[in-house]
Every structure is written in C-alpha cells, then in structure tokens.
N, C-alpha and C positions, 0 to 999 in steps of 0.2 A: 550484545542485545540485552535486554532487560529482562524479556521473561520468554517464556517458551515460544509464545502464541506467536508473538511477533516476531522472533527469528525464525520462525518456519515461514511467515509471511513475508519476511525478508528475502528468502532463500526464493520464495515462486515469482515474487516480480525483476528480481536482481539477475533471474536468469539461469539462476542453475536447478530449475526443473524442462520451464518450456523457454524457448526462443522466443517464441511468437509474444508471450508476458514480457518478456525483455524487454523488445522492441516498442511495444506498447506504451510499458511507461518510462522509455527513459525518452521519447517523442513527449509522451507528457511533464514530465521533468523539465526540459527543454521549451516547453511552451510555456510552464512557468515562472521558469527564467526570464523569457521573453517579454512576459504580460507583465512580472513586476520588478517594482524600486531595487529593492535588495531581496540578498538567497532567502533572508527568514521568512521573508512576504513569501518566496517563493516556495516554501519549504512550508509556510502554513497553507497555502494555496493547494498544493500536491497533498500535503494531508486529507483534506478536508474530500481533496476527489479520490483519493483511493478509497477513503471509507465509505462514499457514496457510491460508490460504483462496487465494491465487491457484499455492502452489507447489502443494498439492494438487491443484486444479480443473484443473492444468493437460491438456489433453487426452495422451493419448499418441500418437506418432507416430514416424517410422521413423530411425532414423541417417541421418546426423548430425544431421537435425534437432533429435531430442530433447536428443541433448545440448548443442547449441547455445543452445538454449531454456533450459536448465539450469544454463549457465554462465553467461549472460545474469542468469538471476534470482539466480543466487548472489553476483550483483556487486552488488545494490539497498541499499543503506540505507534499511532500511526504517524506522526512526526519522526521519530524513529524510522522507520520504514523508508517515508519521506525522503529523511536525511541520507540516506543509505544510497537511495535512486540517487540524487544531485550529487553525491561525491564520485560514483561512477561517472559523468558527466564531466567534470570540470578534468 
C-alpha cells in the first residue's frame, strides 16, 4: 500500500476488521464489475463510491478531531483500496 491511511482503509473493507465491511464491498465490487466495460472502469467506479460513501457517513465531531479525520481520509487512494476489493474478487 502506499501510505498509511490507505492501508488501514484497506484492512476495514478487505475484511480483516468487520465482516459485515467485507461483505459490503466486495457485493459492490462485483456490481462494478457488472455495470462496466473493463476492471479499470470498474475499479475507477468502486473508487469513486468508497470515498463517497465513507467521506460522507463520516460522523461529525469536534476539533481537532474532525479535521484530523479529514486529512486522514484525504490522504487514501482510493483506487488503491478499489484495487485491493476486485482482486479479492476475481
């Protein structure tokens, strides 16, 4: 993995924290398999919703926290991640 952030974001959807994230996105993995042409489509497609979906959800909370949290996730490759999902997959 390339930098911290993203290997520990790695680690939460790939399954080795909760199951339930597992399951989650490798169903969405698989769906963008499904929806496009080739993996990269599909691989920039899964990027695009992991970071909408976890920078969103993210709860709010008070300084510094939040923005700690926020520089944190602004450092993820989320293509990376992405990639990480669909290879478990195939």
């Amino acid at each position: 993995m390339r930098n911290w952030d993203t290997e520990q974001l790695g680690h939460l959807v790939s399954g080795n924290f909760e199951q339930a994230d597992y399951h989650y996105w490798v169903e969405a993995g698989e769906e963008a398999l499904d929806s496009e042409p080739t993996k990269a489509a599909a691989k920039t497609e899964l990027a695009k919703r992991l970071e909408d979906e976890i920078t969103e959800g993210m709860p709010e909370t008070i300084e510094p926290y939040n923005s700690w949290i926020s520089g944190a996730l602004s450092e993820v490759d989320w293509r990376e991640v992405a990639e990480l999902i669909l290879e478990g997959i195939e």
